[in-house]
C-alpha positions in Angstrom: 79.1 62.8 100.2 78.5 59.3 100.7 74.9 57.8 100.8 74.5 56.1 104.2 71.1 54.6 103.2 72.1 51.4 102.5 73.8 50.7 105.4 70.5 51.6 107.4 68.5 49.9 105.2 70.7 46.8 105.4 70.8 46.8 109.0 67.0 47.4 109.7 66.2 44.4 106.9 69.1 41.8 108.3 67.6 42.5 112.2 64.3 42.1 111.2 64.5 39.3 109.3 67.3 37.7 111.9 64.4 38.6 114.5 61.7 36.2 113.1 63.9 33.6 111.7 65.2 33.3 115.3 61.5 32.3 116.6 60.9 30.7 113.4 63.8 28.8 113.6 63.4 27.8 116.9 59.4 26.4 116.6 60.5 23.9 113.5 63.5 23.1 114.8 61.8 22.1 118.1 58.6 20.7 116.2 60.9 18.8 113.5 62.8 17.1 116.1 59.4 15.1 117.6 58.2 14.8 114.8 58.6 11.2 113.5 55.8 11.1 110.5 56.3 10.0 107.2 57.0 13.1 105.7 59.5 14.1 108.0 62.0 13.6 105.5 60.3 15.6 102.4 59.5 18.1 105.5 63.0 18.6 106.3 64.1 19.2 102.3 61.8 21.9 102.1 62.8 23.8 104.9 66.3 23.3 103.9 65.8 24.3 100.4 66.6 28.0 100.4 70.2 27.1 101.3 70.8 25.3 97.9 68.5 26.8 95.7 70.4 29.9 93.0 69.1 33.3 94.5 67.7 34.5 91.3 65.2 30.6 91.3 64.7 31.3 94.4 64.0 35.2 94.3 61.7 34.2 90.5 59.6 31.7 93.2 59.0 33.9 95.5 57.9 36.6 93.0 55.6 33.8 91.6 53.9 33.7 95.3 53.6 37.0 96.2 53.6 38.6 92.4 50.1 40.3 91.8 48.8 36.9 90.2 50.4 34.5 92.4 48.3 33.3 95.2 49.0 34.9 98.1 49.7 38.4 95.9 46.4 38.2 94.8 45.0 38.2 98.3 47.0 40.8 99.5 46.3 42.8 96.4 42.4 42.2 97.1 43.6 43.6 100.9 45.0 46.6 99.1 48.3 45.7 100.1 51.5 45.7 97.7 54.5 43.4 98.5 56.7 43.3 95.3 59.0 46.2 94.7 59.1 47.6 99.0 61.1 47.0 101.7 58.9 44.6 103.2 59.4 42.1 100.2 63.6 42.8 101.6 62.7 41.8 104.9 61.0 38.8 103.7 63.6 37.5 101.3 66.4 37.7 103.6 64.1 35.8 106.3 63.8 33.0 103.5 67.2 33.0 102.6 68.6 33.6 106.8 65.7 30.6 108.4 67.6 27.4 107.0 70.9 28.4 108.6 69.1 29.5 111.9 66.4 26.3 111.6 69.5 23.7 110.7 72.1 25.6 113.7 69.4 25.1 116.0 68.2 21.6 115.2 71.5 20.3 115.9 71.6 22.1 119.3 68.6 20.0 119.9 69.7 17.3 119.2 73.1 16.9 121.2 71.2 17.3 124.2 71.2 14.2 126.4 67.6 13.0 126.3 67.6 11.1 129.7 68.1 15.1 131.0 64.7 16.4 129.3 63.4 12.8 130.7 64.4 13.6 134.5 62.7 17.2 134.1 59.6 15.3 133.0 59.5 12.8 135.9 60.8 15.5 138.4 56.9 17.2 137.8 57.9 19.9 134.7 55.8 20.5 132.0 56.6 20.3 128.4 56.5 24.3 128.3 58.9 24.2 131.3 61.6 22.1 129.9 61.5 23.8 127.1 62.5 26.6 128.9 64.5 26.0 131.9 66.6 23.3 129.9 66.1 22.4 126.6 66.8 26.3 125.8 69.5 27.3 127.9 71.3 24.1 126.4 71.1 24.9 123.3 71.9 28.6 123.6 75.8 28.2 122.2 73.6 26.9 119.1 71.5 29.4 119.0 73.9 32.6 119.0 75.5 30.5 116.5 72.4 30.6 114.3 71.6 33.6 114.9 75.0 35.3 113.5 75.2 32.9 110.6 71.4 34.1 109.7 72.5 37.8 110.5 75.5 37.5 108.1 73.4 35.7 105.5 70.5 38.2 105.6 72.9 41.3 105.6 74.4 39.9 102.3 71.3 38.8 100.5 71.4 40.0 96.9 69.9 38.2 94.4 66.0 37.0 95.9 66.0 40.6 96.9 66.9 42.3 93.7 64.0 40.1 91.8 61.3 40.9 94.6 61.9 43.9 96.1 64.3 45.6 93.4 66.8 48.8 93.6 65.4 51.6 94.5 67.9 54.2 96.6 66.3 55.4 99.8 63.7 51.9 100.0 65.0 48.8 98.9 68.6 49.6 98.1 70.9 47.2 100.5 74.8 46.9 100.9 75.3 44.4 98.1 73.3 46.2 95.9 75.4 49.4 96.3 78.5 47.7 96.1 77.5 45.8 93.2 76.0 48.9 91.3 78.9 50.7 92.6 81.3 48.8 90.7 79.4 48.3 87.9 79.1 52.6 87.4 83.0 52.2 88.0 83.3 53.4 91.6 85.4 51.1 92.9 86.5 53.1 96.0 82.7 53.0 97.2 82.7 49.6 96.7 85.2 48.7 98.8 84.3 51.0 101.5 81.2 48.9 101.4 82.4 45.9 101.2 84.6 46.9 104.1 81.7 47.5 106.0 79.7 44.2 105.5 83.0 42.6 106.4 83.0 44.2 109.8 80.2 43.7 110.4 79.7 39.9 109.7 82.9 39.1 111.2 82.5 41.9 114.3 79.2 39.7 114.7 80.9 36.5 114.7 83.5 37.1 117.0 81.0 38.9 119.7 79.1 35.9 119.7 82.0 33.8 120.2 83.1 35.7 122.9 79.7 36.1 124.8 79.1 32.4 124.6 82.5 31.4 125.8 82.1 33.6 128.5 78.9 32.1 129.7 80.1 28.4 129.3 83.9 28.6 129.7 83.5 30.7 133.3 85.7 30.0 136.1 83.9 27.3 138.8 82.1 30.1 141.4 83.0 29.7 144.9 80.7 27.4 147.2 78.5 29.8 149.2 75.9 28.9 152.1 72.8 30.4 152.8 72.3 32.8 155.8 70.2 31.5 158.2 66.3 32.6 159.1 63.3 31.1 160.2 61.6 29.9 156.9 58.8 29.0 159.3 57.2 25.6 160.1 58.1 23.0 157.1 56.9 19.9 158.5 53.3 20.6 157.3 53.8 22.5 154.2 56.3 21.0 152.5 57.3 16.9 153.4 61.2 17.0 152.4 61.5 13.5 152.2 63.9 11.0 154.2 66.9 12.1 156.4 65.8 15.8 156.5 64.8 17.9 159.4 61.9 19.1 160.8 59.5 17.8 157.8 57.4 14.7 158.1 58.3 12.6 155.5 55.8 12.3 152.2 52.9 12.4 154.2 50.9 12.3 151.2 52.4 9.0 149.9 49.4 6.3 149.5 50.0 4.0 153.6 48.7 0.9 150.5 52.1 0.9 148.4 51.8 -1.4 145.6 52.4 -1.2 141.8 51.2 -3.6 139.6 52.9 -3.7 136.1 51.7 -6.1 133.4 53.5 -4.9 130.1 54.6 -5.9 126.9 56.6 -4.2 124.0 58.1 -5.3 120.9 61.4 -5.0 121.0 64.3 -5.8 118.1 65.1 -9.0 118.2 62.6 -10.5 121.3 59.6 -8.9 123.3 59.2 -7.6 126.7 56.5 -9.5 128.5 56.6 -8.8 131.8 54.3 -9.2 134.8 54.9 -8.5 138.7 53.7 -6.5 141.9 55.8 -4.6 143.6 55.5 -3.1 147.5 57.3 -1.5 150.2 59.8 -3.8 150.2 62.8 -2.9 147.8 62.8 -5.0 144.6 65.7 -5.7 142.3 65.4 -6.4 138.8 68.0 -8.9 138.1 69.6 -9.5 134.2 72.3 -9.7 131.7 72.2 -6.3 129.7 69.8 -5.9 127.2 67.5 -8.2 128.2 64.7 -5.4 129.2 65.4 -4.6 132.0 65.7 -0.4 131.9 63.1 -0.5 129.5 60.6 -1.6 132.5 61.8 1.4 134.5 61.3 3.4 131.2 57.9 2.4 130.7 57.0 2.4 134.4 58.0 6.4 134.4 56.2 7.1 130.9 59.4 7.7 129.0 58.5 4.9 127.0 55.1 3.4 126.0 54.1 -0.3 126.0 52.5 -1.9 122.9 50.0 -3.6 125.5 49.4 -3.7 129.2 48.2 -2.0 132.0 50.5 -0.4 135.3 48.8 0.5 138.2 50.4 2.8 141.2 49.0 2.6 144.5 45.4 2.6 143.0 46.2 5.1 140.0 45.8 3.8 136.5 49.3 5.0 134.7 48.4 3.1 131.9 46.5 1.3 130.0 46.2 0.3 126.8 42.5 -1.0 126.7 41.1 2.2 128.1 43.4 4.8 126.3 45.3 5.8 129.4 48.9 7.1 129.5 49.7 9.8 131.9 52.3 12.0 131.0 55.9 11.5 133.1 55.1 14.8 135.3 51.4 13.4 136.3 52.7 10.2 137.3 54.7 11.3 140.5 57.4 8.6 139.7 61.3 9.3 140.3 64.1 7.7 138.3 67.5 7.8 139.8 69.8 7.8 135.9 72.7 5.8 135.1 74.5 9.0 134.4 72.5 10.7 136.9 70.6 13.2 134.6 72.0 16.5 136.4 71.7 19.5 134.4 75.0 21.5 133.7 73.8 24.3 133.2 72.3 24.5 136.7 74.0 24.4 140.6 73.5 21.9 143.0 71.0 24.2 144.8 69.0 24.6 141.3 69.1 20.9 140.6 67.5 20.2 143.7 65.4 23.0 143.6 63.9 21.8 140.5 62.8 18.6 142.3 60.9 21.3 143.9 58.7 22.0 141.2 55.3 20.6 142.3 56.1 23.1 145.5 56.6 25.5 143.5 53.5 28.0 145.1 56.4 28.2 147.9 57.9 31.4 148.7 61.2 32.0 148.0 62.5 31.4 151.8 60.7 27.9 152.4 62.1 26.7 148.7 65.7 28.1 150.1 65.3 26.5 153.6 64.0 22.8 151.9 67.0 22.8 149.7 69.5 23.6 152.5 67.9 20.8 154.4 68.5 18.3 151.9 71.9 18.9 150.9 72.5 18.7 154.8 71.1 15.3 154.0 73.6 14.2 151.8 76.4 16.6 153.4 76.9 18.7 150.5 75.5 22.1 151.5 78.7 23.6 151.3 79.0 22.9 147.5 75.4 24.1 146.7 76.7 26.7 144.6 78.9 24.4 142.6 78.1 23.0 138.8 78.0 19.3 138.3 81.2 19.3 136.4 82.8 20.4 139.4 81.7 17.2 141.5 82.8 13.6 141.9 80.7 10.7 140.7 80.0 9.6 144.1 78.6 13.4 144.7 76.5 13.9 141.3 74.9 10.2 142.6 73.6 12.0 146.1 72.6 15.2 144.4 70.6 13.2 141.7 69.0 11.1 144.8 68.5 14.5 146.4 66.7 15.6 143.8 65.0 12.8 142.5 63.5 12.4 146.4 62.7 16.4 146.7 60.3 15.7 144.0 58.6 13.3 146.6 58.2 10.4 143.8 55.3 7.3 145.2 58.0 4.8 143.8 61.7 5.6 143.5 63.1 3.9 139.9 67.0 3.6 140.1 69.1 2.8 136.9 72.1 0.9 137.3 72.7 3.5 140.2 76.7 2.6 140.8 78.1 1.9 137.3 80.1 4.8 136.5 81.2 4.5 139.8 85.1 2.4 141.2 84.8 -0.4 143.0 86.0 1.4 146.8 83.1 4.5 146.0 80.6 2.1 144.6 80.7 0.5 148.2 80.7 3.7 149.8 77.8 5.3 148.1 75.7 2.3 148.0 75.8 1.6 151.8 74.6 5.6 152.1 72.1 4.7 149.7 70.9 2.0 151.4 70.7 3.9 154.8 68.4 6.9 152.8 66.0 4.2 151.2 66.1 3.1 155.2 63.7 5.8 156.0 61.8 6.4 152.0 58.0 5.4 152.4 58.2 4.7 148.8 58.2 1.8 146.6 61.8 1.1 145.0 62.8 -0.7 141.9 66.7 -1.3 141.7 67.3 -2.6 137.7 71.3 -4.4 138.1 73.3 -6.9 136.7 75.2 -6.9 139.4 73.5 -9.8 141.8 75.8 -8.9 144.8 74.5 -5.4 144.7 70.9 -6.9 144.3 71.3 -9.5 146.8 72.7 -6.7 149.5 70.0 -3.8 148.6 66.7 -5.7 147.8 64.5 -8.0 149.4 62.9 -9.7 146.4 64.3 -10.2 143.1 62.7 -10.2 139.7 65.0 -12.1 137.4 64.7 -11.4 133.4 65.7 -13.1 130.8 65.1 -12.1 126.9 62.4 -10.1 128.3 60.4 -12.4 130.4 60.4 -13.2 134.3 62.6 -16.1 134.9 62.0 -15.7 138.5 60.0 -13.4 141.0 60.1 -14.1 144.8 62.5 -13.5 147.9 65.8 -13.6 147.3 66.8 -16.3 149.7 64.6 -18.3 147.8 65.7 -17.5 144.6 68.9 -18.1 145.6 69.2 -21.2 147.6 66.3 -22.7 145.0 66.4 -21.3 141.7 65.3 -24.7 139.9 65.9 -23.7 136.9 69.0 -23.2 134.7 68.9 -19.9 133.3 68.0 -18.8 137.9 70.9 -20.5 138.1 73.4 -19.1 136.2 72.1 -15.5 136.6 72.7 -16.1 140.5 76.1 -16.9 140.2 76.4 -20.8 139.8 78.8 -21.6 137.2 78.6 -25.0 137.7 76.5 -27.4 135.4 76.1 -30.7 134.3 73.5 -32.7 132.4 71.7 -35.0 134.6 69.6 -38.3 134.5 68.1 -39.9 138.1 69.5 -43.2 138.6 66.9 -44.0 141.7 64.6 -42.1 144.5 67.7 -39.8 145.8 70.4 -41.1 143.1 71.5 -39.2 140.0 74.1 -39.1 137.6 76.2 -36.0 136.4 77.2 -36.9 132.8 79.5 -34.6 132.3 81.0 -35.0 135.2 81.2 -38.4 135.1 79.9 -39.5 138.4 76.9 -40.6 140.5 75.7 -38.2 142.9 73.5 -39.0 146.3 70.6 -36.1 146.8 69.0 -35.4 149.8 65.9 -33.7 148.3 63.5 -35.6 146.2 64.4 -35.5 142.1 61.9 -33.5 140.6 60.0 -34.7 137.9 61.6 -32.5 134.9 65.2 -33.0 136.1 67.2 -32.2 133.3 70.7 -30.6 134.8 72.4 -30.7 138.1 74.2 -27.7 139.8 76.7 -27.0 142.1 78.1 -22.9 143.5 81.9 -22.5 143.2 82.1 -21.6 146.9 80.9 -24.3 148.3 82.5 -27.4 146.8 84.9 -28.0 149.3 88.4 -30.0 150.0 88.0 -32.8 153.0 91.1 -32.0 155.4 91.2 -36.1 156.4 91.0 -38.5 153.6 87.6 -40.2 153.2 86.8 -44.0 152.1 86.9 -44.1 148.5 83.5 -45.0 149.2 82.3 -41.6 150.5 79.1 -40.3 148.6 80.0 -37.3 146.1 83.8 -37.7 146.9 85.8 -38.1 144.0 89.3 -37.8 143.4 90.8 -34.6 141.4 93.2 -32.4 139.7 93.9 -29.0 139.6 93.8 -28.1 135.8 94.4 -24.3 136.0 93.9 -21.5 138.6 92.4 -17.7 138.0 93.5 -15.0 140.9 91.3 -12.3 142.6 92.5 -10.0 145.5 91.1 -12.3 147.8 90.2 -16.0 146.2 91.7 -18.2 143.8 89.4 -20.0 141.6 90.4 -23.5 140.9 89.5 -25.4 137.7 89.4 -29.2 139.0 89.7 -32.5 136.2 87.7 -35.4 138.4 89.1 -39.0 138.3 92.3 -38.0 136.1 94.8 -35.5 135.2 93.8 -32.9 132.5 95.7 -33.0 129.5 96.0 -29.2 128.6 94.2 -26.2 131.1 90.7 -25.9 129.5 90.3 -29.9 130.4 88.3 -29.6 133.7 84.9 -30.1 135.1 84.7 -27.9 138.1 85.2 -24.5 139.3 85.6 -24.1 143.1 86.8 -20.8 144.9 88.2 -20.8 148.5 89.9 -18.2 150.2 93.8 -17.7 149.9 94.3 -19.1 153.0 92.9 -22.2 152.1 94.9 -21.9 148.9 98.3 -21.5 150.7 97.7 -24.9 152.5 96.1 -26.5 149.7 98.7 -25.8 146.5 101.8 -27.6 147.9 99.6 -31.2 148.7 100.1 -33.6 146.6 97.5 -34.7 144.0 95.2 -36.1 143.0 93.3 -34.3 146.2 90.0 -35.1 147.2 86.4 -32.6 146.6 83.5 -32.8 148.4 79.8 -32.2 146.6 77.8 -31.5 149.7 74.4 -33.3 149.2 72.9 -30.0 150.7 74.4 -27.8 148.0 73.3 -29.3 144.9 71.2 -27.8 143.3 68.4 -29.8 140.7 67.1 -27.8 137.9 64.6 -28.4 135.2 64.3 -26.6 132.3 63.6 -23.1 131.8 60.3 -22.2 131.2 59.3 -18.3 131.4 56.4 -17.7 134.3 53.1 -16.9 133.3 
């Protein structure tokens, strides 16, 4: 009759040992992956070691440690307790041998999570516990039954550590391998194969279960969208402030009525350094610059998810940080929301759950006023009927409202938004932004809008911070900025793509030398005049034919034209024909309509440099 003691003792060593190299796993995966020290690297070997090393070195080093005159043997032998030749020392070398397939599998789960997702659960008011658990986890969980079959299937077919510490004795230590091996070694080969058999099931049995499972919890058809039944969930407006555009709550009534945030920073950066100082109040504020010059990395810092070398920010009177005076709240302390390029939403969660996680500094709630806030802002942003739907299953233009929802449930004292519309087209961007616009409309919050888009700057913000290799080029209204941006580099990032070097030629008097002309002014020269500048749109064509006289008219030719849906821009040669299409001074953009009667006159025709438009810059020199 056939011994079934191996097969139990197998499978009470593999689950045991696949038991705490699960948690095992899972703390030095978790702790390795923050961990940025200088022996994270030696660290790592060590833990990956038992995967390379022969069974028999590795079973010989472990016999070493635990042996009777190794040094944690001799401690347990002073505690009366035996390790070396009893099932214990089983469990213990298939845990060794099981944790660097469960610590790697898991690691890597880690680390394909999107960070700006753990990020948004910070800043939404979670603890580091809580996104452990509610995302980090449930992320990672196709890793994790991964790991934990590939460290059942290892610890089930341990053979050689085992034999050298815990040894072959029937009834106690005597696994799977060890009876097949013995088996074919006393010639029973029929044993050994029913054994063998047996592991085989159940490694692979394991394998494809797993597989199954997790593609049954990921791979599930889309659920239908559901709504809530109605109730009374009782009087909101004084428990729970829902934030703009949603009924029956008074809006953040515990938002500061003095909104200001000061932010004096700066960060060393690859390549240049983030110095930046500005205030910011209830008046939007866009951050204005070519990509990579900083300007996320202000955000970043401003919601904790990065740290400045130096500086101090300040947030309606709290102290966010400061490097002087060792202070650096964590994100979920600083009651800051931060609006994602890619919107942050967690897959694994619904609509209704995403929002309800912006919840979490309500959540003392019960259940029926949580369920009634979240109906109420999804009514905001006409999406209660998909509350039951995954993120995957919305467009771009709905993620965006669902992330706003969210980011506003969490009822932030300044509202941080990332590049809002770039994964979005061109007709939805214009869409969603102008419902953006109308939500911010009624948010008694401070905003930060970071673009490089100036349109979209110009349309949502009333001042404009302007960087530039990581300092402030500019900081003021944007009419200002716009219609005087005296400097080059203001210039250019405000759309003028017109520029010449300049010298003054008398009180209101100044020549364009690349242009090759003298130019009238009508506002004084200033002092450091180094360039002169004129917009594309508004260089204009005289209908009648001036004097040859005129100020600033000069004679021209077109050189080359570029085409949009709606306006041609013209590159114009002044005082004589181009020679090939890159020969031109000028860009000037009209509307097709004055296209259509401009192309078929003859040429040279005549431009116009409105003395009003000019613009006289000076060099660019960063603002204390």
């Amino acid at each position: 009759m056939l011994d079934l003691f191996p097969l139990w003792i197998s499978l009470r060593i593999a689950t045991l040992a696949t038991v705490v190299t699960f948690f095992l796993g899972i703390a030095a995966a978790h702790g390795m992956q923050h961990y940025q020290g200088r022996w994270r690297s030696l660290l790592d070997s060590l833990l990956l070691a038992p995967m390379v090393l022969p069974p028999t070195v590795l079973g010989f080093l472990l016999l070493l440690l635990l042996g009777k005159q190794g040094p944690l043997g001799f401690w347990f032998s002073g505690a009366g307790i035996n390790v070396v030749f009893t099932w214990y020392a089983a469990v213990i070398t298939a845990t060794v041998v099981a944790f660097p397939l469960m610590y790697k599998t898991t690691r890597g789960a880690f680390e394909q999570i999107d960070d700006s997702l753990q990020q948004a659960a910070r800043t939404l008011g979670a603890t580091e516990g809580m996104v452990f658990l509610r995302i980090t986890l449930p992320l990672a969980l196709p890793g994790l039954f991964a790991g934990v079959t590939l460290a059942f299937a290892r610890a089930l077919g341990e053979f050689g550590a085992t034999l050298m510490l815990a040894g072959n004795i029937p009834g106690r230590t005597q696994t799977l391998p060890m009876a097949i091996y013995f088996a074919v070694e006393g010639g029973d080969f029929h044993e050994a194969a029913l054994w063998s058999a047996v592991v085989l099931s159940l490694s692979l049995g394991g394998i494809i279960l797993v597989n199954g499972l997790t593609h049954r919890r990921f791979c599930r058809r889309p659920r239908r969208a559901q709504r809530w039944t109605d109730g009374d969930p009782g009087d909101l407006s004084r428990s729970l402030p829902l934030g703009p555009g949603v009924e029956g709550g008074t809006p953040y009534t515990d938002c500061s009525p003095h909104l200001r945030l000061e932010v004096d920073i700066c960060k060393q950066l690859p390549g240049f350094t983030l110095a930046v100082k500005f205030v910011a109040d209830d008046q939007p504020l866009g951050i204005l610059g070519a990509s990579g010059v900083g300007k996320s990395l202000i955000l970043r810092c401003i919601a904790g998810i990065e740290t400045p070398d130096t500086g101090r920010i300040v947030l309606n009177g709290r102290v966010l940080f400061d490097s002087e005076r060792g202070i650096n709240l964590a994100s979920c302390d600083r009651r800051v929301g931060i609006l994602f390029q890619n919107y942050a939403l967690f897959p694994h969660l619904t609509v209704a759950q995403n929002v309800v996680f912006g919840l979490y500094r309500r959540r003392h709630l019960s259940p029926a006023r949580l369920e009634a806030a979240v109906r109420q802002q999804l009514r905001a942003i006409h999406l209660e009927p998909l509350a039951q739907r995954y993120p995957h299953e919305l467009s771009g233009g709905q993620q965006q409202r669902v992330a706003l929802a969210r980011a506003l449930a969490s009822q932030p004292e300044v509202l941080l938004l990332d590049e809002p519309f770039s994964a979005l087209d061109t007709h939805l961007r214009n869409l969603i932004e102008r419902q953006l616009i109308l939500r911010l409309q009624s948010y008694p919050g401070i905003t930060l809008l970071v673009t490089h888009n100036l349109e979209e700057a110009y349309r949502m913000c009333h001042g404009l911070l302007m960087i530039d290799n990581g300092i402030v080029i500019a900081n003021g209204l944007k009419h200002h900025i716009f219609e005087q941006p005296h400097t080059v580099n203001v210039a250019r990032l405000t759309g003028c793509k017109n520029f010449s070097a300049a010298v003054p030629c008398g009180p209101n008097q100044v020549e364009a030398l690349h242009w090759h002309c003298q130019l009238q002014t009508l506002e004084p020269l200033p002092s450091e005049l180094t360039q002169i500048g004129i917009r594309a749109h508004q260089i204009s064509f005289p209908t009648h034919s001036p004097s040859p006289s005129s100020p600033n008219t000069f004679p021209c030719w077109l050189a080359a034209t570029s085409e949009t849906p709606h306006r041609m821009t013209l590159y114009l040669k002044l005082h004589c024909p181009p020679t090939y299409a890159q020969d031109y001074h000028l860009q000037a953009e009209v509307f097709k309509e004055k296209w259509a009667a401009l192309k078929d006159q003859p040429q040279p025709w005549t431009v116009y440099l409105d003395p009003l438009r000019l613009l006289l810059l000076e060099d660019p020199a960063p603002l204390s």
